[in-house]
C-alpha positions in Angstrom: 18.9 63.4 94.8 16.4 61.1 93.4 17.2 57.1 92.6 15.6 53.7 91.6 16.6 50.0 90.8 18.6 50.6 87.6 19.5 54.7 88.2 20.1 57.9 90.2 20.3 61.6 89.6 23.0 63.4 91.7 22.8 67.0 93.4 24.4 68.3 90.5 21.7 67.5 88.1 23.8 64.3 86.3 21.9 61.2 85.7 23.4 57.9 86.3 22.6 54.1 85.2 23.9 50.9 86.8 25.6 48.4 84.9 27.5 44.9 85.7 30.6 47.7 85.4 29.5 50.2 88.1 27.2 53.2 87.5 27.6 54.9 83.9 26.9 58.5 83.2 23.2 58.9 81.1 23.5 62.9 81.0 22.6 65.5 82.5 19.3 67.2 83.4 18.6 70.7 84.7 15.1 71.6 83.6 13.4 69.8 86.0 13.2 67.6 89.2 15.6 64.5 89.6 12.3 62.0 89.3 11.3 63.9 86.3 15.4 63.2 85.2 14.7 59.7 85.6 11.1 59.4 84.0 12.7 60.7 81.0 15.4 58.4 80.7 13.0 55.6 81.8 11.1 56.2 78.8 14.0 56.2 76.5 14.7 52.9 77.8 11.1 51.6 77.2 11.5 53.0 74.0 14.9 50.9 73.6 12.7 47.8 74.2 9.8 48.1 71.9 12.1 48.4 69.3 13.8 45.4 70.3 10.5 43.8 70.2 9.4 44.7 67.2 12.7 44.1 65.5 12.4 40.3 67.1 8.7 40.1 65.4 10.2 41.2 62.1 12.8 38.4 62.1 10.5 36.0 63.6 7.9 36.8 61.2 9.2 38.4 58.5 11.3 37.9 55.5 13.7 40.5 56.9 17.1 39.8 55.5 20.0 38.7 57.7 21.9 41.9 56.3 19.1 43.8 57.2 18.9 42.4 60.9 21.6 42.9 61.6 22.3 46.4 60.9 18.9 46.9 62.7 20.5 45.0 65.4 24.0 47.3 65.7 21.9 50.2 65.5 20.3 49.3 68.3 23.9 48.0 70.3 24.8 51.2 69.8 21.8 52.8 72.1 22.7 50.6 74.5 26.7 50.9 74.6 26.2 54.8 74.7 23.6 54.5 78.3 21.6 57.0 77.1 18.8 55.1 78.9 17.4 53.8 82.8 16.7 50.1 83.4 18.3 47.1 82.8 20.7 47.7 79.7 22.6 44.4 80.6 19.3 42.3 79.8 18.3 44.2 76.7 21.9 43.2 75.5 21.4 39.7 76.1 18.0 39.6 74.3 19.9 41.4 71.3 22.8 38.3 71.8 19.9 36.2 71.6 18.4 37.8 68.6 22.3 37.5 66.8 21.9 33.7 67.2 18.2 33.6 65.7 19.5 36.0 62.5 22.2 33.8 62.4 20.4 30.6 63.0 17.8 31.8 60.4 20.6 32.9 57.8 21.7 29.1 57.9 18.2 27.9 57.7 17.9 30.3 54.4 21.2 29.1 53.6 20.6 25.2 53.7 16.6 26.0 52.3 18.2 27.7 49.3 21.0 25.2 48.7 18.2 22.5 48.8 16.3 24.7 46.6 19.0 25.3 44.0 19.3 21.5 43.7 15.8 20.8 43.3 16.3 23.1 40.5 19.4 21.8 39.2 17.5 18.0 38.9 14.6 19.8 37.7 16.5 21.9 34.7 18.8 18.6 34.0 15.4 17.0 33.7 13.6 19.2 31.1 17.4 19.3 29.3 17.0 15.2 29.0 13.4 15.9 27.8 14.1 18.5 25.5 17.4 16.5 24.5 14.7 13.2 23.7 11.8 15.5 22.0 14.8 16.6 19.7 15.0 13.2 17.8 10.7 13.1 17.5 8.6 13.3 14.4 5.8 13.6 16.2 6.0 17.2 15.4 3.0 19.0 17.1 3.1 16.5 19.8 7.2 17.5 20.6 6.5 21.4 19.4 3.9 21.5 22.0 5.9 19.5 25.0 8.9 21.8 24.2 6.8 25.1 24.2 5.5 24.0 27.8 9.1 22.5 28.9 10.5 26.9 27.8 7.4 27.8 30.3 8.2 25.6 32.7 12.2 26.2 32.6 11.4 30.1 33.2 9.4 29.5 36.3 12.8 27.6 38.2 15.1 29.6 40.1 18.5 30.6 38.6 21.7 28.3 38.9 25.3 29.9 39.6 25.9 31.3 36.1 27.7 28.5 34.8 25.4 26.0 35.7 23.0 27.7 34.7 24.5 28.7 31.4 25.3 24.9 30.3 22.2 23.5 30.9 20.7 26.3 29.0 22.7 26.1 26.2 21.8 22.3 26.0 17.9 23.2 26.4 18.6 25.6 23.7 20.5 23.5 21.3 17.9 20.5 21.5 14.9 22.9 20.6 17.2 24.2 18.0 17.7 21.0 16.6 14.2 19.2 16.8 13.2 23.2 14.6 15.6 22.2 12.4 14.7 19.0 11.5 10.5 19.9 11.8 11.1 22.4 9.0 13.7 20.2 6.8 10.7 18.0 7.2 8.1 20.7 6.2 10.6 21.5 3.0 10.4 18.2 2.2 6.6 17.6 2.4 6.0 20.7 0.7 8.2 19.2 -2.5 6.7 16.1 -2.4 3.1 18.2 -2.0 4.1 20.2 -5.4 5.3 16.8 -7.1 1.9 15.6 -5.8 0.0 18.4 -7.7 1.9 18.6 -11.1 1.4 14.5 -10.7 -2.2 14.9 -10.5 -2.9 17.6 -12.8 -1.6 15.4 -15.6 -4.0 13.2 -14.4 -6.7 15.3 -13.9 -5.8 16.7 -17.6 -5.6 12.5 -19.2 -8.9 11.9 -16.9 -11.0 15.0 -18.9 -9.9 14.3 -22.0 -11.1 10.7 -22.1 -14.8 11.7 -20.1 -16.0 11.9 -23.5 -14.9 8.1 -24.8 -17.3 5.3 -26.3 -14.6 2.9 -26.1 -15.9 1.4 -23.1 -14.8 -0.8 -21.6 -10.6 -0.2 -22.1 -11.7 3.5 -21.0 -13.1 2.1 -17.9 -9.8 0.6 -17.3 -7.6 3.5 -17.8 -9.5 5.3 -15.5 -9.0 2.0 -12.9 -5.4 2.4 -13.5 -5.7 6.6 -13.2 -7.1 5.7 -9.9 -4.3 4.0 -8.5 -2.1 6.1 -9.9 -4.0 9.0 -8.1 -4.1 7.4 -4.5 0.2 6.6 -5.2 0.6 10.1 -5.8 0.3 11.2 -2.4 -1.7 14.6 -0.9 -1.4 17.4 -2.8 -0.9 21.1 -1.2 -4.5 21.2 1.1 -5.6 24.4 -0.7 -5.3 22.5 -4.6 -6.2 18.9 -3.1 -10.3 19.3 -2.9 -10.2 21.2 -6.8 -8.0 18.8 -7.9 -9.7 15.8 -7.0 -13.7 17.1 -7.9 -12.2 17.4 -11.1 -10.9 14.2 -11.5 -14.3 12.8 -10.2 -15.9 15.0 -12.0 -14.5 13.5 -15.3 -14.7 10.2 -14.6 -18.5 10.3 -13.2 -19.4 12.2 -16.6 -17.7 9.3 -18.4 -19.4 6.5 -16.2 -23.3 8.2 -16.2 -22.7 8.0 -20.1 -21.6 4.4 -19.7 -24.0 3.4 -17.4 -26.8 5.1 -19.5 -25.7 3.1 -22.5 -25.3 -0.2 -20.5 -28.7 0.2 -19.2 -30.1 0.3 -23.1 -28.0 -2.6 -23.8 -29.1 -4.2 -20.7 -32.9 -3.6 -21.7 -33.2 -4.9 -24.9 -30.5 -7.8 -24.2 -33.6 -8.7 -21.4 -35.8 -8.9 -24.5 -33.0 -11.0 -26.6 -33.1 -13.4 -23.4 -37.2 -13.4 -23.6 -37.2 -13.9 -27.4 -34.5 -17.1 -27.2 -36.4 -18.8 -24.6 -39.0 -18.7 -26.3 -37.1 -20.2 -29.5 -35.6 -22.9 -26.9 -39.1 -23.5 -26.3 -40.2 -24.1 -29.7 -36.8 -26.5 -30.7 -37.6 -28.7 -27.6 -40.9 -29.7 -29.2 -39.2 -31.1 -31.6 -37.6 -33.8 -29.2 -38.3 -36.7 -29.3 -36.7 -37.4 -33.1 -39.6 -39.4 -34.8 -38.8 -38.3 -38.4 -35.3 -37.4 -38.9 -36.1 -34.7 -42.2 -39.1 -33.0 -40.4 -36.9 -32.9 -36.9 -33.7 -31.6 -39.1 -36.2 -29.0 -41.3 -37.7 -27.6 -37.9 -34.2 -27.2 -36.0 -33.2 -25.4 -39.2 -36.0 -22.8 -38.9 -35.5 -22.4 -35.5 -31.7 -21.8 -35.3 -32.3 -19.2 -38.6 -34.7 -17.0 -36.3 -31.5 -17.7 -33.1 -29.0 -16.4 -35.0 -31.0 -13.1 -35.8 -31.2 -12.4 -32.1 -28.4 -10.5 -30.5 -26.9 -10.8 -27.5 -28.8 -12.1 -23.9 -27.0 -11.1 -20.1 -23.8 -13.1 -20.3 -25.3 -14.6 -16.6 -28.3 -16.2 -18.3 -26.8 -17.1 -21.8 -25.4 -20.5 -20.5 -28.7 -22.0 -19.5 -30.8 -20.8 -22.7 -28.1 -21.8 -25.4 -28.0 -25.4 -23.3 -31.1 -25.7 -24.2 -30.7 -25.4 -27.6 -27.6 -27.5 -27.8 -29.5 -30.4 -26.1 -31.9 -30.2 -29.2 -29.0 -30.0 -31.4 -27.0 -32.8 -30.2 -30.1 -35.5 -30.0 -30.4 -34.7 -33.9 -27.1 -35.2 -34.0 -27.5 -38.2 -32.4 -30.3 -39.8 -34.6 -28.7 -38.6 -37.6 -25.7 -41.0 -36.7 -27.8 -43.9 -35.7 -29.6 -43.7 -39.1 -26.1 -43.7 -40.8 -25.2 -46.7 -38.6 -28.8 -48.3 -39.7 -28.5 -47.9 -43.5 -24.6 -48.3 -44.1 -24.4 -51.5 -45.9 -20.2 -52.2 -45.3 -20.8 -51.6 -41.4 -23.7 -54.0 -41.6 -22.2 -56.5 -43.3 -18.7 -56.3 -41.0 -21.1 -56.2 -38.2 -23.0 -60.0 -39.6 -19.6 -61.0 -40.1 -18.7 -60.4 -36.4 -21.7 -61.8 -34.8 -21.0 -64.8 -36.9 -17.2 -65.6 -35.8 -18.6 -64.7 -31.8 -20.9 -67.2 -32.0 -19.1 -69.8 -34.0 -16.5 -69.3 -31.1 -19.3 -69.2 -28.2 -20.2 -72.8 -30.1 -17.1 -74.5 -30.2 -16.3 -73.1 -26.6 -19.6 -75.0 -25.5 -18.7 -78.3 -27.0 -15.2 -77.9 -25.8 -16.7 -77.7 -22.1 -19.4 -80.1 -22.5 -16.2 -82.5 -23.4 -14.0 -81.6 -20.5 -16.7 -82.2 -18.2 -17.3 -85.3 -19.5 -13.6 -86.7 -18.7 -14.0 -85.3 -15.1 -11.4 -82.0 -16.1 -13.4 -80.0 -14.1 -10.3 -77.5 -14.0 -9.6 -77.2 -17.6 -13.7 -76.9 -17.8 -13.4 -74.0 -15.2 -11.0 -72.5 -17.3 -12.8 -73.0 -20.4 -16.0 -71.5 -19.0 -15.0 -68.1 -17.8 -13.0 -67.8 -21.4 -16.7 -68.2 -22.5 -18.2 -65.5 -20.6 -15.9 -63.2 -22.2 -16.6 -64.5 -25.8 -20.6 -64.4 -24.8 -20.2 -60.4 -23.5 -18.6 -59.8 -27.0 -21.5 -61.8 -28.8 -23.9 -59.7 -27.1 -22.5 -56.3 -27.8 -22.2 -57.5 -31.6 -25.6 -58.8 -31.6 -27.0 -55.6 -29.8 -24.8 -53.5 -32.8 -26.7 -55.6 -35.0 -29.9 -55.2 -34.3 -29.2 -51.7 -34.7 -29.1 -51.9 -38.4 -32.5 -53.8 -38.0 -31.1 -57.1 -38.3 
C-alpha cells in the first residue's frame, strides 16, 4: 500500500483521495506499482490546475465572455466533483469560487461599462439628431450638405441603442436630412428657372445690343446701351455654361459700337482743337480793336471779325466759355460806346437833361439863401435841417451835371 498528503492506494489496487468528507474513491489501478498509481493521478491533478490557471489568465486578461467563463468554469467543477485526481481538490474548488465572483464581478463591470456606454451613445445620437434637425432649416447648402454627410459618418461609427431607441432617433436623423434634400433641390429648381428666365432675358438683350453696334446716332445709342447694362446686371446669372457666350457677345456689340464712336469722336475732337486754335486767334484780333476810338472803324472791324467766327465750327465745350468771353467783352464795349454816342448826340435827352441841371441848381440856390437866413436869426436847428436837405439836392445836381457833360455840355 503506498500513500501521501492528499491520497492512498489500497492492497487491492484502488486509489483513494482525501477530502473535507473522508477519502473518495479516484479508481483503480492494476498495471503498475501503488506509487506509480499515485504519480498518475498526481498528474491529473496538476493538469486540473494549469487549466485553472490559464482559464484565470483568460478572464483576467482576456475578453472572454462571462457565458464563456463560465461554462469553462463547470467543465472544470465537474473534474473536480468526479475525484478523478490526487491533491488538494478542496482548494482548487475555492480558487474556482473565487474565479465565479471575478466572472461575475467582471460581468457587472461589462454590465455598468456598457450601460454607460449606451448612454454616451444615446446623448451622442440625440446630439447629431438636434444637429441634423438645425442643418435641416440652412441655406447654406454645401456648408449643411457637407456637415450632414459627416454627421451619417459619424452616426454609423456609435454603438446600437435597444431597437426602439435606436429606431426613433434614426427616423428623426433620417427625416431632417430628408427634409434639408428637399428643400436644397426645391431651391436648385428654382434657381435653375430663374437661370433660364436669366438667359432668354439676356438673349433679347444680347439680340437689341447687336443690332444697334452698327448706329451713328450717338449719343441716344450710347444711352440705350447704359440702360441695356443695367438691365443686364438686374437680370441675374444665367445657366454657367451660356453666361461667359452670352455676355462676350453683349460686350462684343457694344465695344464694336463704342471703338466706332470713339474713332469718330476723336476726329471731331481733332479738328474742334483746330476750331479752338483758329477762334483764339480771332479773339485776338477783336481785342485790338478795344479801346473804341472811332465808333464806325471799331463797329466795321468787329463785323469782319464775327463774319470769319461764325464760319468756324464747334471748339471742346470745356474751352468754349473762356474764348467766346472774349469775344463778348469786345462786343459789349461797342455796345457800350454805341449808347454813349446816342446819349451824346440825342438832342430831347440833352435838352431834358439842361432842363434838369437848371431846376437842381435853382433849388441848390434858394436852399443856400434859405440857410444863410436861418443862421442869421440864430435858427441853428431849422439851418441843420435845411442843410442836410441841401446835400441831397447838391448829390442830384452833381449826377445831372455829370449826365450833362456827357452830351459835351
Amino acid at each position: 500500500m503506498s500513500s501521501d498528503p492528499w491520497g492512498r492506494v489500497d492492497e487491492t489496487g484502488t486509489v483513494y483521495v482525501r477530502t473535507a468528507d473522508g477519502e473518495q474513491v479516484v479508481g483503480s489501478w492494476q498495471a503498475g506499482s501503488p506509487d506509480e498509481a499515485l504519480a498518475y493521478f498526481e498528474r491529473k491533478y496538476e493538469g486540473l490546475v494549469v487549466e485553472i490557471g490559464l482559464l484565470e489568465r483568460r478572464v483576467k486578461t482576456t475578453d472572454l465572455s462571462a457565458k464563456d467563463a463560465q461554462t469553462a468554469i463547470g467543465h472544470l467543477r465537474e473534474q473536480i466533483d468526479a475525484h478523478h485526481a490526487v491533491g488538494d481538490l478542496a482548494a482548487l474548488g475555492a480558487r474556482l469560487d473565487k474565479l465565479v465572483e471575478t466572472v461575475e464581478s467582471r460581468r457587472e463591470e461589462r454590465k455598468q461599462q456598457r450601460a454607460k456606454q449606451s448612454d454616451e451613445a444615446r446623448h451622442a445620437k440625440e446630439e447629431l439628431v438636434a444637429e441634423a434637425e438645425q442643418l435641416a432649416q440652412s441655406d447654406q447648402w454645401r456648408a449643411a450638405g457637407e456637415r450632414l454627410r459627416a454627421l451619417v459618418d459619424t452616426w454609423k461609427g456609435l454603438p446600437r441603442l435597444d431597437r426602439k431607441s435606436d429606431d426613433e432617433l434614426w427616423h428623426r436623423f433620417s427625416h431632417a436630412r430628408s427634409a434639408f434634400s428637399k428643400r436644397r433641390k426645391a431651391h436648385f429648381a428654382s434657381l435653375d428657372a430663374q437661370r433660364e428666365d436669366a438667359r432668354k432675358a439676356k438673349e433679347r438683350l444680347v439680340a437689341e445690343a447687336e443690332a444697334l453696334s452698327g448706329s451713328t446716332d450717338w449719343g441716344p445709342t450710347a444711352a440705350r446701351y447704359r440702360d441695356l447694362m443695367t438691365e443686364w446686371k438686374a437680370a441675374g446669372r444665367a445657366q454657367r455654361e451660356h453666361e461667359d457666350d452670352l455676355w462676350n457677345r453683349f460686350r462684343g456689340a457694344q465695344d464694336v459700337f463704342f471703338a466706332a464712336r470713339s474713332s469718330v469722336f476723336a476726329e471731331r475732337d481733332a479738328e474742334q482743337t483746330e476750331n479752338l486754335k483758329l477762334k483764339e486767334e480771332l479773339a485776338g484780333e477783336a481785342e485790338k480793336i478795344l479801346p473804341v476810338t472811332e465808333l464806325r472803324a471799331a463797329r466795321a472791324a468787329f463785323r469782319s471779325v464775327n463774319e470769319r467766327w461764325e464760319a468756324i465750327g464747334h471748339v471742346p465745350r470745356d474751352a468754349r466759355p473762356k474764348v467766346e468771353g472774349r469775344m463778348q467783352a469786345v462786343e459789349r464795349a461797342i455796345q457800350e460806346a454805341e449808347e454813349a454816342e446816342w446819349r451824346r448826340t440825342n438832342p430831347e435827352a440833352r435838352a431834358r437833361a439842361e432842363g434838369l441841371t437848371g431846376q437842381l441848381q435853382a433849388a441848390v440856390d434858394k436852399l443856400t439863401g434859405q440857410i444863410e437866413q436861418a443862421r442869421a436869426q440864430g435858427n441853428t436847428a431849422k439851418a441843420d435841417k435845411l442843410a442836410r436837405e441841401l446835400e441831397g439836392r447838391q448829390a442830384l445836381l452833381d449826377q445831372a451835371l455829370k449826365g450833362l457833360q456827357e452830351f459835351g455840355g
